[in-house]
C-alpha positions, 0 to 999 in steps of 0.5 A: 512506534509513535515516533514513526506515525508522527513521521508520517503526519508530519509528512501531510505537512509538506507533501501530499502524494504518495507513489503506489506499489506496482508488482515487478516495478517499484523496487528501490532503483525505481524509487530513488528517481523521484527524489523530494516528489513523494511523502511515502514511496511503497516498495513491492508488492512483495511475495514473502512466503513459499505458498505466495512465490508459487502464485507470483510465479504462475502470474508471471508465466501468463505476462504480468509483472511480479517481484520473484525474490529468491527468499533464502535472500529475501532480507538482504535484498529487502534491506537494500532496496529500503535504503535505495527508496530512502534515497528520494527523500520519503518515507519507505513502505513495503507492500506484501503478500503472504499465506503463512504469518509463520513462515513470513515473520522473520521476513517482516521483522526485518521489513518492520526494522528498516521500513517506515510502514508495512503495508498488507495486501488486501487488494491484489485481484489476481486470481493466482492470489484470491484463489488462496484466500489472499488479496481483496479476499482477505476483506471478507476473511477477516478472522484470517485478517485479524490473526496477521495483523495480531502477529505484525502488530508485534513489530512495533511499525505502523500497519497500512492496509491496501484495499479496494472499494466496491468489491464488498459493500461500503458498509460490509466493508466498514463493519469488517474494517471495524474488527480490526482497527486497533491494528492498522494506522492508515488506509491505503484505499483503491476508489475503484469504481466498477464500470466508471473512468473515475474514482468512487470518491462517494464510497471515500468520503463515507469511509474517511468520515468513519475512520477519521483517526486513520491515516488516509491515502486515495488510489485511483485514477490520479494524473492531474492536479484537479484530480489529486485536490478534488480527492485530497478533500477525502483523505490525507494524501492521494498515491499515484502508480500509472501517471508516474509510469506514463511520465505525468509528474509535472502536476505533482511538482506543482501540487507540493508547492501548494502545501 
């Protein structure tokens, strides 16, 4: 696993931004058009259980985008859309949500062998998802939290969380973060920042100063380049989702000649 968490450090070196997962969007198709432009393209989320299929399945019913991945053929399509990824010339994450580490595992097995970075959902806030303990909610159950990334740890892959701020107390949210920061590598972390048009880059600064041997990526709000320098003074790369999707990516064109 060092060989891989190098990879990704050595990435910082070159290129700062990331291209966030974006449910029923960022499979491999979408990210191979962006070739040379991101240091981590993140695949999914991705529903790898029965229990979570069910809930893409409902939020899909009332209008919002899901990946519905038959999983009796889950592994073949997971592997072909990693190796479609690769084809923009980044490191590949994969994005996922599960309810039962059991059922999931061999779905990660084959995750952990051809991704770069696994990267769990502590962030979704769909209430399909939450009502199941799952998503932002796994960041007050953190005993669920611990028993998952006890089980991916096995894998030998670096682990990134996804979350989000402000939805528990930046210090509620560190302390929780505490008990399971032998199994992560990075953060993947949504300033959000209720009530605001801007990211919480306080709530960021605080929680990079306290996990500064973690790999730290800032979410939110990206779609300049004033925007991905002020929040890159907090972290090690900033990810962007809604800018790509609007078309403003000549800013992360001339963001990479920077470094």
């Amino acid at each position: 696993m060092a060989d891989k968490i190098n990879k990704i450090l050595e990435m910082n070196n070159s290129k700062k931004v990331v291209l966030a997962p974006m449910a029923g969007i960022t499979d491999g198709e979408f990210c191979k058009q962006f070739k040379n432009m991101f240091a981590i393209t993140t695949l999914g989320g991705y529903n790898i259980d029965l229990t979570t299929y069910k809930a893409g399945l409902k939020i899909e019913q009332r209008g919002r985008k899901e990946f519905l991945i038959d999983l009796n053929n889950f592994n073949e399509y997971i592997v072909d859309q990693i190796k479609k990824a690769r084809e923009s010339n980044s490191l590949v994450s994969v994005n996922v949500r599960f309810f039962d580490i059991e059922e999931a595992y061999g779905r990660l097995e084959v995750i952990a062998k051809h991704a770069d970075i696994v990267e769990v959902n502590c962030h979704c806030r769909q209430r399909e998802i939450t009502s199941l303990g799952l998503g932002q909610e796994l960041m007050r159950d953190v005993k669920r939290l611990e028993r998952f990334l006890e089980e991916i740890g096995s894998l030998n892959v670096p682990i990134f969380l996804k979350i989000r701020l402000n939805y528990i107390p930046i210090d509620k949210l560190i302390k929780n973060l505490d008990v399971v920061k032998d199994y992560f590598t990075g953060l993947h972390v949504d300033c959000f920042y209720p009530g605001k048009p801007y990211a919480d880059l306080s709530s960021l600064k605080i929680l990079s100063d306290h996990f500064k041997d973690k790999v730290i990526i800032g979410n939110n709000s990206v779609d300049s380049l004033e925007k991905a320098l002020e929040m890159l003074k907090y972290a090690d790369f900033v990810s962007v989702a809604r800018a790509v999707l609007n078309g403003k990516i000549d800013w992360i064109k001339e963001f990479n000649k920077m470094f």
